[in-house]
N, C-alpha and C positions, 0 to 999 in steps of 0.2 A: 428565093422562094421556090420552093418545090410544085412539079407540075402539076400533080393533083393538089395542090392549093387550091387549083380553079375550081375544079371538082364539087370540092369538099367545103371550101367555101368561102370563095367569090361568087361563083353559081348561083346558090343556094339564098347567102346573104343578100344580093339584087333583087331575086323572085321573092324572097319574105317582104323585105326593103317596102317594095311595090303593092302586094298583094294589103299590106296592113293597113296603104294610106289609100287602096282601094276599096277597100271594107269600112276604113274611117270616113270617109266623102258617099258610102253607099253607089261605089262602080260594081257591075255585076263583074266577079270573079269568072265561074263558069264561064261568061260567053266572051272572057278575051286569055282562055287557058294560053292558048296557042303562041297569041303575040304575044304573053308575058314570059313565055321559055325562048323564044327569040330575046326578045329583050334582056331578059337574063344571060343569055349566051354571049350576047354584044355586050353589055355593060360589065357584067363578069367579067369578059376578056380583058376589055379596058381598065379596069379596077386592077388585074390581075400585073397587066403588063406593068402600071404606074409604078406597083407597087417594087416591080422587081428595079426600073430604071430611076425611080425618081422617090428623093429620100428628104424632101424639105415641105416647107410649109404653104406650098403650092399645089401641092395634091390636092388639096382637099376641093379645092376650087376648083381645080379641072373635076375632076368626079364630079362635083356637083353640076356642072357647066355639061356635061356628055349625059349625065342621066334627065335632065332638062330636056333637053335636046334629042333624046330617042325618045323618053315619054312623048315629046310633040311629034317627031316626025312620024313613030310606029302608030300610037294611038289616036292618031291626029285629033291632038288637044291645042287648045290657045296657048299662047307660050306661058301667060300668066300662070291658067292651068296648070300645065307643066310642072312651074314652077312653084307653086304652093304642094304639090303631091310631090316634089324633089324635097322641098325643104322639111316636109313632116316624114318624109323616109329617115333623112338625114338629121332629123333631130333624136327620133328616136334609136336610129345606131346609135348615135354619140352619147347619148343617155343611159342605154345599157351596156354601151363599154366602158363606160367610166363609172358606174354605179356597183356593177359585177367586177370588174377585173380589178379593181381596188383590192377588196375582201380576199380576190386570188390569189392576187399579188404578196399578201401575208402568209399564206400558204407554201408556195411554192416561187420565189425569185424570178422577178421579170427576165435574166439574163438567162435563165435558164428554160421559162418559155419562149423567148427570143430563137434561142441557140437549138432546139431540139423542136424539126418539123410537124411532129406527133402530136407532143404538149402544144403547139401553136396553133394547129386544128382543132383539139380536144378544148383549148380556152374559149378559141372562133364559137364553137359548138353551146358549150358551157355560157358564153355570156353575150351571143348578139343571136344564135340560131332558135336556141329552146323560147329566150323570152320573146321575140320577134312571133314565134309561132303560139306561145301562149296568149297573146295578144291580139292574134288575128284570129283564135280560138274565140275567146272571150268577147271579141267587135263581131263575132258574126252570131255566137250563141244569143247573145243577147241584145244583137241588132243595135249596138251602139252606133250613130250614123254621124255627123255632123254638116248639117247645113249652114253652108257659104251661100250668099248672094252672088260670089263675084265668078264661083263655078256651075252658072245657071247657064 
């Protein structure tokens, strides 16, 4: 993986990631700008390095387990916390990358987004960045909030 991967989007995909399931639980965005570009920066890195060193089905666990884990420590949330705003981040990555990059995939050959750093940005961009942010669009125009008890 290419270094501006991180950039373009590990970065980018953490701070969406965060921001949506911050907007879906009604956490003010504005007043934790700051910690959440930290936390994108950390979790970004981490995301970025997995991905350059470790190519099996234990990634995903770790990611999930380090964004856990900086949600609580940076934002000092319960770990349960934590952990319900990890796993709605990480539902909907895996939702819109597998709902978008299907469709793509007909288009243009996985091996060939695989193999060419551009195309593998430009997919990132295309099917986890635009609808991540159409979504945290939509959760804040229209104040979609969702109340949990157990995040009281």
């Amino acid at each position: 993986m290419e270094w501006f991967s991180f950039f373009l989007l590990s970065f980018p995909e953490a701070f969406l990631m965060l921001a949506v399931s911050f907007a879906l639980f009604g956490i003010s965005i504005k007043e934790n700008v700051k910690s959440m570009v930290i936390f994108s920066l950390l979790y970004g890195g981490v995301a970025f390095t997995l991905s350059i060193f470790m190519m099996n089905s234990v990634k995903p666990i770790i990611n999930l387990t380090v964004f856990v884990l900086l949600v609580v420590m940076i934002f000092r949330f319960k770990i349960l916390h934590g952990f319900i705003i990890g796993i709605i981040g990480f539902i909907l990555l895996v939702f819109f990358e597998i709902m978008l990059l299907l469709p793509l995939k007909q288009i243009i050959p996985f091996e060939q987004i695989a193999a060419n750093p551009w195309l593998r940005v430009l997919a990132g961009i295309m099917t986890i960045h635009i609808p991540l942010l159409v979504t945290l669009l939509v959760l804040q125009r229209f104040k979609l909030v969702i109340k949990i008890p157990l995040l009281k």
